[in-house]
Structures are given as C-alpha cells and as structure tokens.
C-alpha positions as CSV (number, residue, x, y, z in Angstrom):
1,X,-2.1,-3.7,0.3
2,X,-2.9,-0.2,-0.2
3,X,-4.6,-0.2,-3.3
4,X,-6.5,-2.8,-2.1
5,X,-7.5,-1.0,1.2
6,X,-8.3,2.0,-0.9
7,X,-10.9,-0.4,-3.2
8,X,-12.5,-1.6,0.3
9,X,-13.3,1.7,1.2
10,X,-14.3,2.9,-2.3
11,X,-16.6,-0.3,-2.9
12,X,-18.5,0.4,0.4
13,X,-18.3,4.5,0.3
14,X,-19.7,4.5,-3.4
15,X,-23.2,4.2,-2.9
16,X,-23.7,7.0,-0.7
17,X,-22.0,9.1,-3.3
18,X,-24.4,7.8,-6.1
19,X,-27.5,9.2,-4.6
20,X,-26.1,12.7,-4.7
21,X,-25.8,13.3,-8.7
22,X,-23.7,12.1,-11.8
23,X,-21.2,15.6,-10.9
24,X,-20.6,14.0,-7.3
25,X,-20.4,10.7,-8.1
26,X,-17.8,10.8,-10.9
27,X,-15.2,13.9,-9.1
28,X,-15.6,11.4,-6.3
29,X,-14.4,8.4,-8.9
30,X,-11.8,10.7,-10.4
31,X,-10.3,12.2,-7.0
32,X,-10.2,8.3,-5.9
33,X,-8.3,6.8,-8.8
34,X,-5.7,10.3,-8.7
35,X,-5.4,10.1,-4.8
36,X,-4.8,6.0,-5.4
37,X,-2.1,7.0,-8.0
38,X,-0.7,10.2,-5.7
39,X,-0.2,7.7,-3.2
40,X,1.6,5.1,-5.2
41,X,3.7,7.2,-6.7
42,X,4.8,8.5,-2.8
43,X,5.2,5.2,-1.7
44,X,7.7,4.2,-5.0
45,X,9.8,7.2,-4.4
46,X,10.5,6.7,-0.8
47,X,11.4,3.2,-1.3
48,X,13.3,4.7,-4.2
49,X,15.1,6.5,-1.7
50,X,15.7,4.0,1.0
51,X,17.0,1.6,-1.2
52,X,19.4,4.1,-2.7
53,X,21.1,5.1,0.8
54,X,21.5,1.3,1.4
55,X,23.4,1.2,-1.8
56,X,25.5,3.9,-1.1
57,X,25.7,3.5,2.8
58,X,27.0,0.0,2.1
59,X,26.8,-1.1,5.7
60,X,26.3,-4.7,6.0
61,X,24.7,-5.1,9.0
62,X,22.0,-2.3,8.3
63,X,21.4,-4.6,5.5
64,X,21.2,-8.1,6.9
65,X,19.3,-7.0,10.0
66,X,16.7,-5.3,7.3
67,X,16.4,-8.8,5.3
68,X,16.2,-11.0,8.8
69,X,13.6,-8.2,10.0
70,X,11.4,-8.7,6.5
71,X,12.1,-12.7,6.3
72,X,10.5,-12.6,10.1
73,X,7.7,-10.4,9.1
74,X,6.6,-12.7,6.0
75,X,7.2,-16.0,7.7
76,X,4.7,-14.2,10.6
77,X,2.4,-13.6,7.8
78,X,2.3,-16.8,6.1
79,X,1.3,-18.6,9.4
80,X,-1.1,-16.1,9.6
81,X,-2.9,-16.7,6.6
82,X,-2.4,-20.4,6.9
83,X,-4.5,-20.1,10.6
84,X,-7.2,-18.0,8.8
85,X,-7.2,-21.0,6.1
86,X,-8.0,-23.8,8.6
C-alpha cells in the first residue's frame, strides 16, 4: 500500500517538477525511488522485530488475539472492496 501511495503522489507531483529543468526533475526521481526504498527497508525491519519478540515472548494469547485482530481487519476489507465492486 505504500509503494503504491508513494506512485500516486509521484504520478501527479511529476509534472510540476518537469517544468523546472532536467537537474530538478531527475534528483526529484532519484530522491523518490531512495526515499520509497528508505521506507521499505524501515517497514521490513520493524516487522522483523515484532515478529521476533512474538517468537521469543511465546505468549499465546498475544498471538491469537493478533491473528483474530488481522483475520477481522481483511474480512473488513474484502467486503469493502466487494461494495466498491457493485
């Protein structure tokens, strides 16, 4: 969802930069594509992270009340898109 937000806002930001010069236009490219990457890389090591003190936590219930939390969450999205659909 990120990456794709961060396209979004590149698709429709991009033309302004264009009109300011080849130099502007491609640090603007570059900075977007190493701040996309930056934020990736974040977002893998913090889930790196969290899934590591589940492992080692080993408490049960943190863990099942997680997994009913994320089942809820993309059963609530699925009926979402489904409603957008029709």
């Amino acid at each position: 969802m990120t990456h794709s937000f961060w396209i979004t806002v590149s698709g429709t930001i991009i033309h302004r930069f264009s009109d300011n010069g080849p130099f502007i236009y491609y640090s603007f490219l570059v900075f977007l594509i190493i701040g996309m990457a930056a934020w990736f890389i974040v977002l893998n090591i913090l889930a790196l992270k969290g899934f590591r003190r589940f492992i080692e936590g080993n408490d049960k219930g943190t863990e099942k009340a997680m997994i009913t939390i994320m089942f809820i969450i993309g059963i609530g999205f699925l009926l979402y898109g489904f409603l957008l659909i029709n």
